[in-house]
Predicted model as a PDB file, atoms N, CA, C, CB and O in Angstrom, pLDDT in the B-factor column:
MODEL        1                                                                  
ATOM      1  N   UNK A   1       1.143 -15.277  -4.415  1.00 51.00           N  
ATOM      2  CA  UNK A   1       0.606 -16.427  -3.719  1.00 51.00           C  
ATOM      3  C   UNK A   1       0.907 -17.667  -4.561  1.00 51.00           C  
ATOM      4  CB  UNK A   1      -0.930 -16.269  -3.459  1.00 51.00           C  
ATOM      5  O   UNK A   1       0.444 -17.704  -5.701  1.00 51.00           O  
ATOM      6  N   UNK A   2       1.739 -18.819  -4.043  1.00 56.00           N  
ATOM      7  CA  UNK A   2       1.899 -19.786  -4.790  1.00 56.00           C  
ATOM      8  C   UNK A   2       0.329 -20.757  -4.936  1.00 56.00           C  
ATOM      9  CB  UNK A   2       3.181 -20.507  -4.160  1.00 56.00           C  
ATOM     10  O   UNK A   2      -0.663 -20.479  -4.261  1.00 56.00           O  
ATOM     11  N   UNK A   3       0.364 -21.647  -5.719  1.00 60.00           N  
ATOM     12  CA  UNK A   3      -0.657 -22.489  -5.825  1.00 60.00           C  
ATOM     13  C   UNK A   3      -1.104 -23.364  -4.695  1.00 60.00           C  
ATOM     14  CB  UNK A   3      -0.387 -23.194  -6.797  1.00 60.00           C  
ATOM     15  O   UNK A   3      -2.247 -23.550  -4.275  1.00 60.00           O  
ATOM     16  N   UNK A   4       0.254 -23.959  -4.215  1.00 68.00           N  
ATOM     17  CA  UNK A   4      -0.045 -24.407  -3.272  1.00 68.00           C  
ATOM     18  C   UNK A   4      -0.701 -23.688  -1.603  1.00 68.00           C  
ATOM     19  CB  UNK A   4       0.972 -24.980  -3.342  1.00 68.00           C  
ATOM     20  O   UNK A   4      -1.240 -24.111  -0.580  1.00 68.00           O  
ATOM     21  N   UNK A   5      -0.421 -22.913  -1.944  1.00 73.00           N  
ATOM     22  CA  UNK A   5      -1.150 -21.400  -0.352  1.00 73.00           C  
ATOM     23  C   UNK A   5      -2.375 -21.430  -0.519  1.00 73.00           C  
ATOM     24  CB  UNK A   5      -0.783 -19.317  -0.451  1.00 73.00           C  
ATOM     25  O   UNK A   5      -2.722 -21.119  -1.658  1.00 73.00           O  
ATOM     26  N   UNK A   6      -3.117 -21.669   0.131  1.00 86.00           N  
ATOM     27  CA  UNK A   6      -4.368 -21.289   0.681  1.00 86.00           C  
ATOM     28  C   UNK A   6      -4.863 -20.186   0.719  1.00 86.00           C  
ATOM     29  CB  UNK A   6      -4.465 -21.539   1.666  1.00 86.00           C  
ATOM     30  O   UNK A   6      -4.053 -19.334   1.083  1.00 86.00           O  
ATOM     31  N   UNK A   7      -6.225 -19.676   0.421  1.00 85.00           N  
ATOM     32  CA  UNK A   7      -6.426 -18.259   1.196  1.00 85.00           C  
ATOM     33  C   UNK A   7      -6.386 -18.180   2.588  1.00 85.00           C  
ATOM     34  CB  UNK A   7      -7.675 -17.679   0.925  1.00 85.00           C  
ATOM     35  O   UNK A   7      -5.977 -17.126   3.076  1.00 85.00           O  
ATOM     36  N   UNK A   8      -6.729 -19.079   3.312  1.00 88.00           N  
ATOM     37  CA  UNK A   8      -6.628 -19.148   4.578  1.00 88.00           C  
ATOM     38  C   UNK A   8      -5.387 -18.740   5.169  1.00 88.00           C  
ATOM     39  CB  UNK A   8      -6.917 -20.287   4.903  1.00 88.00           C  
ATOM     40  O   UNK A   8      -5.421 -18.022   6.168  1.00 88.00           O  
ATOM     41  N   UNK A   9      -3.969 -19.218   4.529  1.00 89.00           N  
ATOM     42  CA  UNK A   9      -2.916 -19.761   5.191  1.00 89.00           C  
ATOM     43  C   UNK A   9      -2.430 -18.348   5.081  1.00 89.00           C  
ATOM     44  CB  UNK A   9      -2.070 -21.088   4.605  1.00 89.00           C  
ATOM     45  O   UNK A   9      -1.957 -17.673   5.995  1.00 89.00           O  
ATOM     46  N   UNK A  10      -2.685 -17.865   3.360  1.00 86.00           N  
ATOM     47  CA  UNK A  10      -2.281 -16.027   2.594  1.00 86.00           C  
ATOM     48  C   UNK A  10      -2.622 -15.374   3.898  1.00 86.00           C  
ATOM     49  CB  UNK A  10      -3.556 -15.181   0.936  1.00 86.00           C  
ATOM     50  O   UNK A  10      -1.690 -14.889   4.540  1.00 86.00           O  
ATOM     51  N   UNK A  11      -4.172 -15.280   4.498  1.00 87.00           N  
ATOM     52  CA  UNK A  11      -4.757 -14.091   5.333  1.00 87.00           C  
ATOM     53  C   UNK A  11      -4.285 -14.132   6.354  1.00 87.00           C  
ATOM     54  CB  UNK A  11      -6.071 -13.972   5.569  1.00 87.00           C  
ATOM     55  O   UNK A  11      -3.911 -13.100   6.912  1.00 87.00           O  
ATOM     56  N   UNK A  12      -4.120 -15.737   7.087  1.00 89.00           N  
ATOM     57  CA  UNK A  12      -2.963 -15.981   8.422  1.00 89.00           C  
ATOM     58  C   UNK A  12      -1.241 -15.448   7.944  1.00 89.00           C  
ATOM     59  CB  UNK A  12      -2.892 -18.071   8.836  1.00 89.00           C  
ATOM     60  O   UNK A  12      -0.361 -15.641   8.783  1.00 89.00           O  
ATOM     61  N   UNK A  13      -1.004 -15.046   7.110  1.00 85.00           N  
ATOM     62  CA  UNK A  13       0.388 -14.712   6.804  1.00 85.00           C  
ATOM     63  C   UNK A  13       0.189 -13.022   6.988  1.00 85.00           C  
ATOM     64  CB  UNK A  13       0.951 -15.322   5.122  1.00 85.00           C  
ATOM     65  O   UNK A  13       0.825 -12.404   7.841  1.00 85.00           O  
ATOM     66  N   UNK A  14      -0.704 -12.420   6.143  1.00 84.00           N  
ATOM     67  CA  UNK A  14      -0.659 -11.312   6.139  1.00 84.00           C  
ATOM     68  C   UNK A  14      -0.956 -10.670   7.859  1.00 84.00           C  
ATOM     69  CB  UNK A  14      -1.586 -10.986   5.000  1.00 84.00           C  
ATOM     70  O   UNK A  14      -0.496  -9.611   8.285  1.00 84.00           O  
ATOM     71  N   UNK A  15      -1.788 -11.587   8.591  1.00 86.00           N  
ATOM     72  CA  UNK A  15      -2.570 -11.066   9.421  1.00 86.00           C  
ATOM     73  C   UNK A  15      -1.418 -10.856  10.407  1.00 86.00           C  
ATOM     74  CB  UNK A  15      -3.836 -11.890   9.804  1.00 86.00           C  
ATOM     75  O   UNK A  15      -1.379  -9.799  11.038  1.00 86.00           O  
ATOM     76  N   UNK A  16      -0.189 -12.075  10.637  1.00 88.00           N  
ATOM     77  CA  UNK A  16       0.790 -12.137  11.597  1.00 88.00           C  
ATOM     78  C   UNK A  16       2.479 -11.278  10.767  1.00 88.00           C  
ATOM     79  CB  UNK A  16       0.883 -14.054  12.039  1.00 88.00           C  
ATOM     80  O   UNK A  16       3.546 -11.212  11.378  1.00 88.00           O  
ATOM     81  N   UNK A  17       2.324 -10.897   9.750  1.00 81.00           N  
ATOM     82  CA  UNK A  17       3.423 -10.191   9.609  1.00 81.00           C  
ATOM     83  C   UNK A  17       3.145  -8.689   9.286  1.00 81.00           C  
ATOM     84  CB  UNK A  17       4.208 -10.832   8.628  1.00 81.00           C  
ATOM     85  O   UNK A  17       4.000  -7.968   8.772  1.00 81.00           O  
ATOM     86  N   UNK A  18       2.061  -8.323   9.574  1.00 78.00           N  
ATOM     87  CA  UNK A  18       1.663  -6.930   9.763  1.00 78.00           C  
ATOM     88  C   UNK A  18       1.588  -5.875   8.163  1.00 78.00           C  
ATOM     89  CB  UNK A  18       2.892  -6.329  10.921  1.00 78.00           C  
ATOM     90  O   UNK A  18       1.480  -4.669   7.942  1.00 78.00           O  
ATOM     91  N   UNK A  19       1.711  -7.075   7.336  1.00 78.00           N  
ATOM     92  CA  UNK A  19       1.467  -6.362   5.825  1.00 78.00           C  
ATOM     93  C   UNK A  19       0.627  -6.251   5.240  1.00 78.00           C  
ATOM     94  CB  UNK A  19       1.929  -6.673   4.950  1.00 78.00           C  
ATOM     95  O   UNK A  19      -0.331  -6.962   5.542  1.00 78.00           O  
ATOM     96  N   UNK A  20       0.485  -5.328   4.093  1.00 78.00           N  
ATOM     97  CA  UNK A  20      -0.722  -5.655   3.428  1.00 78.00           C  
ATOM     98  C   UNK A  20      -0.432  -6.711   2.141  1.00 78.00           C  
ATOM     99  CB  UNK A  20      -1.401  -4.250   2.947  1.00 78.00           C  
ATOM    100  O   UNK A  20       0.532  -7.102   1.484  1.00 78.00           O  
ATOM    101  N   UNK A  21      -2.357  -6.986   2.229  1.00 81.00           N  
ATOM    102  CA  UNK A  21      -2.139  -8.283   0.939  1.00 81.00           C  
ATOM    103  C   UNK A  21      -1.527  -8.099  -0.073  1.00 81.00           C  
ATOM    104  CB  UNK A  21      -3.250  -8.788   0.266  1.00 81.00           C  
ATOM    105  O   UNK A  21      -1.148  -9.043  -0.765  1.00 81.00           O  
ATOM    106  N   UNK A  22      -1.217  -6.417  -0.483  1.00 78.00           N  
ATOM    107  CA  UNK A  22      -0.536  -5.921  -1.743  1.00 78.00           C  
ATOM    108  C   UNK A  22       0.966  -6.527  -1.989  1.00 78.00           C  
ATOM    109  CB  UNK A  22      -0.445  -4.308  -1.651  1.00 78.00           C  
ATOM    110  O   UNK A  22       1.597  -6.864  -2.991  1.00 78.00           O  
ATOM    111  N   UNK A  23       1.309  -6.489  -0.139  1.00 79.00           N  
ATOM    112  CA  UNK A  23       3.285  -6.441  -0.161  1.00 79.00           C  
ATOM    113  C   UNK A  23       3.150  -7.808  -0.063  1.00 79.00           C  
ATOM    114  CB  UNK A  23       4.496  -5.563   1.343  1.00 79.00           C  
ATOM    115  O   UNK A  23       3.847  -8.405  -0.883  1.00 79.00           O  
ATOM    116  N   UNK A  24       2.255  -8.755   0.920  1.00 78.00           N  
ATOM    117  CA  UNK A  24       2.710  -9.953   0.795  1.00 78.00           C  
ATOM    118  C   UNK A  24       2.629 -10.787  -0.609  1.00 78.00           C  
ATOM    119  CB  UNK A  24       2.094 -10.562   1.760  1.00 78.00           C  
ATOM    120  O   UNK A  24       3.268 -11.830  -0.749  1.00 78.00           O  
ATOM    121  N   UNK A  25       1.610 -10.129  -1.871  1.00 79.00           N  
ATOM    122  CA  UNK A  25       2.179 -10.708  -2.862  1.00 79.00           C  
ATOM    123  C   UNK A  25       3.314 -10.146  -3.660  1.00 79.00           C  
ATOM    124  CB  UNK A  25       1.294 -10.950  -3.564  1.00 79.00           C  
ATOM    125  O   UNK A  25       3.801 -10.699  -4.646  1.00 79.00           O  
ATOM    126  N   UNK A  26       3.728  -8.900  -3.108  1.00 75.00           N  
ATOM    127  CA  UNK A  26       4.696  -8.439  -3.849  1.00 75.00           C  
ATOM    128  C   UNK A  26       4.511  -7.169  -5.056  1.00 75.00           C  
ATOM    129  CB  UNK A  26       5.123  -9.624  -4.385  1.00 75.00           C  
ATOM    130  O   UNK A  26       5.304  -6.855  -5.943  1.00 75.00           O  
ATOM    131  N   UNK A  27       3.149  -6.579  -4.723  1.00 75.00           N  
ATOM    132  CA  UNK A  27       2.917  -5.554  -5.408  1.00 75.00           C  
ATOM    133  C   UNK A  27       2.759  -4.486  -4.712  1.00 75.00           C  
ATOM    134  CB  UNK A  27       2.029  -5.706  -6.123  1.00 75.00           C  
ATOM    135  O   UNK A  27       1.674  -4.110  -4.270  1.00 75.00           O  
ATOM    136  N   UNK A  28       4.200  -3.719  -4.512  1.00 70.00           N  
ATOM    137  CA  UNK A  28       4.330  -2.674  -3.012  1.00 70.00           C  
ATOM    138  C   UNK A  28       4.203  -1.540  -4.373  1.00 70.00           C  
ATOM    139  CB  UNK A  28       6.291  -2.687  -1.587  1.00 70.00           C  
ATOM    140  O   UNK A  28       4.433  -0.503  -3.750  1.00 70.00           O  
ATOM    141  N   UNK A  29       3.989  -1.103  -5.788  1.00 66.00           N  
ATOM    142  CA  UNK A  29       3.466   0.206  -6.205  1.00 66.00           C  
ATOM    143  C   UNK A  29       2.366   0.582  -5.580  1.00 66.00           C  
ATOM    144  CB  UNK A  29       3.196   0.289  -7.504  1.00 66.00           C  
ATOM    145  O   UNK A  29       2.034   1.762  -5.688  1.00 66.00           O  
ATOM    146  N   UNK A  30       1.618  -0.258  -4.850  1.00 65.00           N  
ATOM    147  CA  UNK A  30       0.793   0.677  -4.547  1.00 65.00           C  
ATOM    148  C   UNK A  30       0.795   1.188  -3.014  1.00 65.00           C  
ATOM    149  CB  UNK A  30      -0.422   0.194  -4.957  1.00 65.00           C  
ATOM    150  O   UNK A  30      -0.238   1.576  -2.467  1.00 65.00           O  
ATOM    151  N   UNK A  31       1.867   1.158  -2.466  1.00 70.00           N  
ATOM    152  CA  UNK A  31       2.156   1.520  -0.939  1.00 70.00           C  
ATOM    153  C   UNK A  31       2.723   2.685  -1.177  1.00 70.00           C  
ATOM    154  CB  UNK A  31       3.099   0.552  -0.020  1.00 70.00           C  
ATOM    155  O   UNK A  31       2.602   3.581  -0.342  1.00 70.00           O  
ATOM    156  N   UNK A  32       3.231   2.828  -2.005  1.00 71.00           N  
ATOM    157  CA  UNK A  32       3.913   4.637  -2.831  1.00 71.00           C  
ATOM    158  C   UNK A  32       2.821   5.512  -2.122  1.00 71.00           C  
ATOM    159  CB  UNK A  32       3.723   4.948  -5.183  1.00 71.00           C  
ATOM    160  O   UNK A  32       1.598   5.388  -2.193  1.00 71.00           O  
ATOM    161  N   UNK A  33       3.728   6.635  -1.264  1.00 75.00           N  
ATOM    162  CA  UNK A  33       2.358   7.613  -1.120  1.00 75.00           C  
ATOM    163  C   UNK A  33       1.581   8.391  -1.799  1.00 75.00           C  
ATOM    164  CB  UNK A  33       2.454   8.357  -0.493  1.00 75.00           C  
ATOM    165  O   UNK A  33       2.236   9.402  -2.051  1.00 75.00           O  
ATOM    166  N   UNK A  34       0.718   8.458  -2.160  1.00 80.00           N  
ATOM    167  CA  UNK A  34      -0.097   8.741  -3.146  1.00 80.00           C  
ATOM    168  C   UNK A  34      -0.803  10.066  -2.873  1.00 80.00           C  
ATOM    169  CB  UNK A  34      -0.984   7.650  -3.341  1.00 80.00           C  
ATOM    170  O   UNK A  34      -1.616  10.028  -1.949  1.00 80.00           O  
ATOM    171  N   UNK A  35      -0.646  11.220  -3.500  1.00 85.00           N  
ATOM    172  CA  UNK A  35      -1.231  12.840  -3.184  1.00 85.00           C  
ATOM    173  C   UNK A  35      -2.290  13.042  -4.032  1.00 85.00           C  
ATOM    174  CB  UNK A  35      -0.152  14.135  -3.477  1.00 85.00           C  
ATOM    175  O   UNK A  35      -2.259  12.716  -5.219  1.00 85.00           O  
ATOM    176  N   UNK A  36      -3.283  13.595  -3.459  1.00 88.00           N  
ATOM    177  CA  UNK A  36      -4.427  14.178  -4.265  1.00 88.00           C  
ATOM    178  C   UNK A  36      -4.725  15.692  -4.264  1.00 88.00           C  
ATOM    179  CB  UNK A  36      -5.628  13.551  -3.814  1.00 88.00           C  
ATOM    180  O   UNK A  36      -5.090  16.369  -3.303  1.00 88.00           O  
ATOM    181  N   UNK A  37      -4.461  16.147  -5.725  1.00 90.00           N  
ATOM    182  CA  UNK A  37      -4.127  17.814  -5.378  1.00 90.00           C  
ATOM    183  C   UNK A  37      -5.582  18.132  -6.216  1.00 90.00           C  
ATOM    184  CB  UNK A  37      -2.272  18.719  -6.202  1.00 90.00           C  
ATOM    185  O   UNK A  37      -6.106  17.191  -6.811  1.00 90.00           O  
ATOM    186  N   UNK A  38      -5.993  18.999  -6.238  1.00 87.00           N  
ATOM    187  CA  UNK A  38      -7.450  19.884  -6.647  1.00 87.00           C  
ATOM    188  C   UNK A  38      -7.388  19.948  -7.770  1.00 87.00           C  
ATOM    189  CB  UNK A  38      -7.747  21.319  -6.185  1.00 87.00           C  
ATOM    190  O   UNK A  38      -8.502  20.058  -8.282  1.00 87.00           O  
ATOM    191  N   UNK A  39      -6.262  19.928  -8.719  1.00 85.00           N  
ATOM    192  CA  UNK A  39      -6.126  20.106 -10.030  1.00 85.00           C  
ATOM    193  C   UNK A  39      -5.040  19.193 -10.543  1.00 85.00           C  
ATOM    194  CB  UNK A  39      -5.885  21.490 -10.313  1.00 85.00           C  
ATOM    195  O   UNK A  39      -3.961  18.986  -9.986  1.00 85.00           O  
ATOM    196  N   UNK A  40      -5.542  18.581 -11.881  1.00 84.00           N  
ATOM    197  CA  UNK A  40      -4.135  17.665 -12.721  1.00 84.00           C  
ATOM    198  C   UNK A  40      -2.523  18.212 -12.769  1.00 84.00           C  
ATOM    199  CB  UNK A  40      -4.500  17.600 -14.482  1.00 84.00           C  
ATOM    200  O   UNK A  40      -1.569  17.438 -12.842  1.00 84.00           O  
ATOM    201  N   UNK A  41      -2.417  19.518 -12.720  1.00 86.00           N  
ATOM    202  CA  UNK A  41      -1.327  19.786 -12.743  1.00 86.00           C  
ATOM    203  C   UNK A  41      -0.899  20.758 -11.545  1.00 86.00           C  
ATOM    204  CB  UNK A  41      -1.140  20.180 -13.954  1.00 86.00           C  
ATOM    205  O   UNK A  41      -0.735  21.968 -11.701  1.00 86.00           O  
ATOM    206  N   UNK A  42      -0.779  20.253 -10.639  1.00 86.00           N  
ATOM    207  CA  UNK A  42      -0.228  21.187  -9.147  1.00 86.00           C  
ATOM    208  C   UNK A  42       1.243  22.163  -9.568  1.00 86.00           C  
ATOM    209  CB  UNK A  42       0.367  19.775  -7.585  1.00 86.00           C  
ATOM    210  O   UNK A  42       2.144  21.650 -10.231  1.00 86.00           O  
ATOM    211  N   UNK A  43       1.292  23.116  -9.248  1.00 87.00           N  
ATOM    212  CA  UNK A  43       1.634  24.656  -9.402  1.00 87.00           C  
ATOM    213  C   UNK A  43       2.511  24.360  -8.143  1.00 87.00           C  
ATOM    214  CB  UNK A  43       0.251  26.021  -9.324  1.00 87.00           C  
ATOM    215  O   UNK A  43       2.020  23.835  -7.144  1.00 87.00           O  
ATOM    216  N   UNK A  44       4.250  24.832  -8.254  1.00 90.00           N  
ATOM    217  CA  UNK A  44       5.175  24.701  -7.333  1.00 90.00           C  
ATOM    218  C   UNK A  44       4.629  24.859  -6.283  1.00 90.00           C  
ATOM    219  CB  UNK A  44       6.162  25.401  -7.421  1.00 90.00           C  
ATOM    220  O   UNK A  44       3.554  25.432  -6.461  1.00 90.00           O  
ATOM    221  N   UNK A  45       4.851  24.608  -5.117  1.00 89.00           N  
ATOM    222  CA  UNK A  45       4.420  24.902  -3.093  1.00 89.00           C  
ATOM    223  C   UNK A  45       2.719  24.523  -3.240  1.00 89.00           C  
ATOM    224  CB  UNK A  45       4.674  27.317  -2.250  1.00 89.00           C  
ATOM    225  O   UNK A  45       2.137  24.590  -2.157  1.00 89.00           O  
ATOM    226  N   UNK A  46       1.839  24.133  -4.436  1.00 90.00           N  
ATOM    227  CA  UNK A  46       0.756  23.618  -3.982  1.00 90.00           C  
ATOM    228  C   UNK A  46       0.786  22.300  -3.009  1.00 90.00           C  
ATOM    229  CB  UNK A  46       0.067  23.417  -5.091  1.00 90.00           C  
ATOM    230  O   UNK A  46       1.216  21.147  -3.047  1.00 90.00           O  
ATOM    231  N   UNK A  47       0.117  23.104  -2.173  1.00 90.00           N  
ATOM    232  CA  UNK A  47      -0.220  21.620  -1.338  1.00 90.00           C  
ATOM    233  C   UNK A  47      -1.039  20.802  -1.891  1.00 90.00           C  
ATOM    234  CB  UNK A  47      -0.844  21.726  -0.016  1.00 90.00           C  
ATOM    235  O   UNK A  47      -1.778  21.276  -2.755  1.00 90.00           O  
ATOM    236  N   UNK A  48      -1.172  19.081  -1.503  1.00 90.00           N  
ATOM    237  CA  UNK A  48      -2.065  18.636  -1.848  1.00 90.00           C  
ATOM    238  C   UNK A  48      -3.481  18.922  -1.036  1.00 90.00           C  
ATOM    239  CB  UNK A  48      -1.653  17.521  -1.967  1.00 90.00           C  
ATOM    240  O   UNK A  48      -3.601  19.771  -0.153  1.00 90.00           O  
ATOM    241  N   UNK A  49      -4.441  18.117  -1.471  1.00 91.00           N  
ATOM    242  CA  UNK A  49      -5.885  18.318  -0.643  1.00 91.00           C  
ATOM    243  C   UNK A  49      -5.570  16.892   0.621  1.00 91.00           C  
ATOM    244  CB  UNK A  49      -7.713  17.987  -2.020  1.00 91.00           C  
ATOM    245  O   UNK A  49      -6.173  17.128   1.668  1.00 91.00           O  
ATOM    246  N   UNK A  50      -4.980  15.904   0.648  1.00 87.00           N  
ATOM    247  CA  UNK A  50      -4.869  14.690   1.054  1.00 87.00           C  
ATOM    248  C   UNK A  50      -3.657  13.757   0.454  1.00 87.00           C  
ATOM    249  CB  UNK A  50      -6.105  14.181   0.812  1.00 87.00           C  
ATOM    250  O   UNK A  50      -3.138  13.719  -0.661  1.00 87.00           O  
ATOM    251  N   UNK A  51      -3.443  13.077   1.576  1.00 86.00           N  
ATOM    252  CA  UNK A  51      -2.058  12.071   1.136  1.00 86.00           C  
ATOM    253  C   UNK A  51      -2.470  10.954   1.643  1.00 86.00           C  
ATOM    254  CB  UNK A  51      -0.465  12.406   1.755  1.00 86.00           C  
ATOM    255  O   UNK A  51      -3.069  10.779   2.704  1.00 86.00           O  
ATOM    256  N   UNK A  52      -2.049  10.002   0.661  1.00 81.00           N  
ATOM    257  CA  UNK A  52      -2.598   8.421   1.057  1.00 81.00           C  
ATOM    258  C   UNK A  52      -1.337   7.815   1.459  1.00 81.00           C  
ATOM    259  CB  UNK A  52      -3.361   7.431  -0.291  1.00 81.00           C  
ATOM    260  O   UNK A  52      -0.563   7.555   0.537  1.00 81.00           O  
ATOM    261  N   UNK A  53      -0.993   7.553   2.570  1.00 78.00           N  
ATOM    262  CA  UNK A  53       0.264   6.735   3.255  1.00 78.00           C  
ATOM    263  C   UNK A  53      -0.364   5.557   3.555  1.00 78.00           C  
ATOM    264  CB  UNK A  53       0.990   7.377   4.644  1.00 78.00           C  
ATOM    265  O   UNK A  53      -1.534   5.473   3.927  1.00 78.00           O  
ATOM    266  N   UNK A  54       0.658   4.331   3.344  1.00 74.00           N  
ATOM    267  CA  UNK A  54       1.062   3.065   3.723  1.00 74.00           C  
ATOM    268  C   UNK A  54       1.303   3.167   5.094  1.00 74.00           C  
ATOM    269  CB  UNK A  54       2.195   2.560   2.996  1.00 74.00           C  
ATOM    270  O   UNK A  54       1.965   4.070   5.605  1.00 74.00           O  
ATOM    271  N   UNK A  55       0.662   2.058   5.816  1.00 70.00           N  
ATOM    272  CA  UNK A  55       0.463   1.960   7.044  1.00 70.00           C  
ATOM    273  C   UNK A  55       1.383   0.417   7.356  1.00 70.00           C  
ATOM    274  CB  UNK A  55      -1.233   2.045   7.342  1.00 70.00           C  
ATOM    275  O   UNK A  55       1.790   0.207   8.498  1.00 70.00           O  
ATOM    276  N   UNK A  56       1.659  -0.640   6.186  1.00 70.00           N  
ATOM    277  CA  UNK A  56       2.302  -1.147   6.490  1.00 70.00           C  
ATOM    278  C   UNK A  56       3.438  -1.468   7.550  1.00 70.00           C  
ATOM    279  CB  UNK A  56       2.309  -1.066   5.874  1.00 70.00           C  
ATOM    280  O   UNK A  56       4.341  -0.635   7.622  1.00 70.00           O  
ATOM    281  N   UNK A  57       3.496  -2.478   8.308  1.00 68.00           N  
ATOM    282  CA  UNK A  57       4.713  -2.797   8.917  1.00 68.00           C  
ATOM    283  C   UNK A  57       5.817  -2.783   8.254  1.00 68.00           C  
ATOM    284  CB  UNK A  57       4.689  -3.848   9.405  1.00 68.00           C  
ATOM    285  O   UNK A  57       6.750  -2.162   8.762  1.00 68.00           O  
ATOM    286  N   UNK A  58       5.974  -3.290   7.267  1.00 69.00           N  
ATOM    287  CA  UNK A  58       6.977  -3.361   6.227  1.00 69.00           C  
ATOM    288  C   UNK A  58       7.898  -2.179   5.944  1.00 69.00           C  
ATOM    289  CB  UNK A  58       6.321  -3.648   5.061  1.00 69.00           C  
ATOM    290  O   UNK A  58       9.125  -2.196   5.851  1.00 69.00           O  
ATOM    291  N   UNK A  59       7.103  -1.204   5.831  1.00 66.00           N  
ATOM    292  CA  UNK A  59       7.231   0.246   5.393  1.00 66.00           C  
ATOM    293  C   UNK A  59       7.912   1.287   6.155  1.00 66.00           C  
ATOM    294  CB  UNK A  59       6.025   0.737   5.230  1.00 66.00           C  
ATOM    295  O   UNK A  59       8.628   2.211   5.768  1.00 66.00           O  
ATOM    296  N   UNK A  60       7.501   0.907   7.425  1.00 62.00           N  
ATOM    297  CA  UNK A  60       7.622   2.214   8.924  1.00 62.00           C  
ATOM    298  C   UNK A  60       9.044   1.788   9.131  1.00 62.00           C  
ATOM    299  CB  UNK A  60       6.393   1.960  10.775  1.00 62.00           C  
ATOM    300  O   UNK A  60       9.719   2.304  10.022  1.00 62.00           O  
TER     301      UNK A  60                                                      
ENDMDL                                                                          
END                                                                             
């Protein structure tokens, strides 16, 4: 977000280009899909318990 941007103008940006506030400032590590397995070290063909996907426009 430059100095001159607003929060207003940021949330009207994010709201009409379908991103999140992460990508419109430019911090898309955290749109990486992200797995949560039962244990620190998952064992070959473990599935995870849950996967956190990016829903972003940007992304799809």
């Amino acid at each position: 977000m430059t100095p001159d941007r607003s929060v207003r103008q940021f949330l009207e940006d994010v709201e009409k280009s379908g991103r999140s506030g992460e990508c419109e400032i430019g911090f898309h590590h955290y749109c990486h899909p992200q797995a949560v397995y039962a244990s620190d070290t998952p064992r070959p063909g473990e599935d995870p318990l849950f996967a956190i996907r990016c829903t972003c426009e940007c992304h799809k």
